[in-house]
N, C-alpha and C positions, 0 to 999 in steps of 0.2 A: 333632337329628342333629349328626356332627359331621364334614364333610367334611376330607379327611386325602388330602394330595398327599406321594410317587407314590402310586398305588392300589398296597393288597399284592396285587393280583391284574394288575397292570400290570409285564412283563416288561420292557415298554420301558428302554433306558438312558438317562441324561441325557447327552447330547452331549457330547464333550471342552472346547470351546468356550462353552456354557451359559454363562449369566449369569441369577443373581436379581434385579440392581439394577433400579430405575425403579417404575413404578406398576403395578402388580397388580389386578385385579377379579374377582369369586368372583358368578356368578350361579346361578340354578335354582332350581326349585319348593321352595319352604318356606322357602328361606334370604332374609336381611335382604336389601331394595331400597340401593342404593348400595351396597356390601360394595367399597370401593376402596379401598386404602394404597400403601406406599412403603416398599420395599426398602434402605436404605443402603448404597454398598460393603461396610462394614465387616461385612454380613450376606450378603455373597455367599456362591457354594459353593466349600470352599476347594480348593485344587490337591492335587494327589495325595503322596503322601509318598514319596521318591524313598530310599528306605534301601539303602546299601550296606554288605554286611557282610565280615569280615576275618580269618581267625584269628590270633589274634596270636605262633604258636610255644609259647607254654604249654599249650595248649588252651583259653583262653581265644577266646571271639570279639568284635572289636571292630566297634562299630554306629553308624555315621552318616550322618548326616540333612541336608538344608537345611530353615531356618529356616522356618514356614509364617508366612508376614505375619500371618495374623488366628488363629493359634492361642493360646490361653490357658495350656496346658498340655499336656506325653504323656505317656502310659502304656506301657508293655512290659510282655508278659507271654511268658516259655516255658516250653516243657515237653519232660520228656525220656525215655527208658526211663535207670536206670540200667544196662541195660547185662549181659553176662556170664550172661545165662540168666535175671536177675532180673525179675520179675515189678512190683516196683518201680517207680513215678515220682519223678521228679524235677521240681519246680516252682523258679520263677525269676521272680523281678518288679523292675523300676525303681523301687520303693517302698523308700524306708528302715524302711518299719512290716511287721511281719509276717504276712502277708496274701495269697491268693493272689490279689485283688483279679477274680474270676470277671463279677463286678458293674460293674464298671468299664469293661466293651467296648463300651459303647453311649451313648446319648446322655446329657447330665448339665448341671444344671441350673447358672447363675453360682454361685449360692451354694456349691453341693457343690464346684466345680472350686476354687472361693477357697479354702475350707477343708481342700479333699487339697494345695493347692498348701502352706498355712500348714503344714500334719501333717506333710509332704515325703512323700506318696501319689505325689504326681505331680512328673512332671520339670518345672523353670519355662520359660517359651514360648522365651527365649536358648538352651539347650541344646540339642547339636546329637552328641554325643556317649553311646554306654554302654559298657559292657563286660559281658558276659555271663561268667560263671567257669566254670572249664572245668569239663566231664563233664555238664551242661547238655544238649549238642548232638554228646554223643560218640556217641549211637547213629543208627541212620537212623529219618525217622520222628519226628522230632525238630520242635517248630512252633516258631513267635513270631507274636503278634499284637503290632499296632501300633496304637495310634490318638493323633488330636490331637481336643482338644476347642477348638471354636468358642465365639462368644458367642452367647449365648440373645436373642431378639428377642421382646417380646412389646408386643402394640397390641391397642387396642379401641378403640370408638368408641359413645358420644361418652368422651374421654378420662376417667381416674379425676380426681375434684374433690381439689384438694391438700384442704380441708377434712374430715376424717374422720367428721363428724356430718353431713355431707351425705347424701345416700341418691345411690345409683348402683346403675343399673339398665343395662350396656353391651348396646348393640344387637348386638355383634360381636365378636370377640378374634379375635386370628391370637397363633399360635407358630412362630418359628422356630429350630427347632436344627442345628445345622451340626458334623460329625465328618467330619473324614477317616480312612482306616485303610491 
């Protein structure tokens, strides 16, 4: 089995307040005896992304953000009708690469966030600034998603042997991935 918090059939929300930090323990039928770890701030859940946006008199629209302490990287993404009867979209990404980056809304592993951050996929965690070009967001009906990606958390027990000819056999792993949007 692979027990998976929140349940996708748990509407409940996580409290504004919540916290992941401290010790953690997973029991019930069929799963490992002791199943205990430890949270680290740095794997908390992060705060909500507080985006203010602007038009800037061109039709341009300008978009900013406060800094998220534990974010690694962001992504934007919009979309727009062009507008005038046309039938037409319009897409729009914070990626220097050409991409509607569809893929990119959800959770994402260290390694993938290093490498969109090296490709300039992704905006770097400093950034607190975008600009959208105008005709974007000329029509109504018009979205942007947002997201920050977290760091990736992962434990097992008993721990992997630095030795690689060792045999490992983990009684347990947890993952944690952490996105704000």
């Amino acid at each position: 089995g692979r027990p998976v918090w929140p349940q996708p059939d748990d509407a409940r929300m996580v409290p504004a307040q919540a916290s992941l930090v401290g010790e953690h323990a997973i029991s019930g039928q069929g799963l490992p005896e002791g199943w205990r770890f430890q949270i680290p701030p740095q794997q908390d859940l992060m705060p909500a992304i507080k985006l203010q946006q602007q038009p800037d008199g061109s039709g341009a629209t300008d978009l900013r953000w406060d800094v998220l302490p534990t974010a690694r990287g962001y992504f934007l993404a919009g979309m727009g009708s062009a507008g005038g009867g046309s039938q037409d979209a319009v897409f729009w990404t914070s990626s220097e690469q050409p991409d509607t980056g569809f893929g990119l809304m959800d959770y994402q592993t260290n390694p993938a966030v290093d490498r969109w951050l090296r490709d300039k996929v992704l905006l770097a965690p400093a950034a607190t600034t975008c600009t959208v070009p105008r005709g974007v967001f000329a029509q109504q009906g018009a979205m942007l998603r947002f997201i920050a990606y977290g760091n990736e958390l992962n434990l097992a027990h008993p721990p992997r042997p630095t030795d690689p000819r060792q045999a490992w056999e983990p009684k347990w792993a947890v993952k944690v991935r952490l996105k704000s949007v």
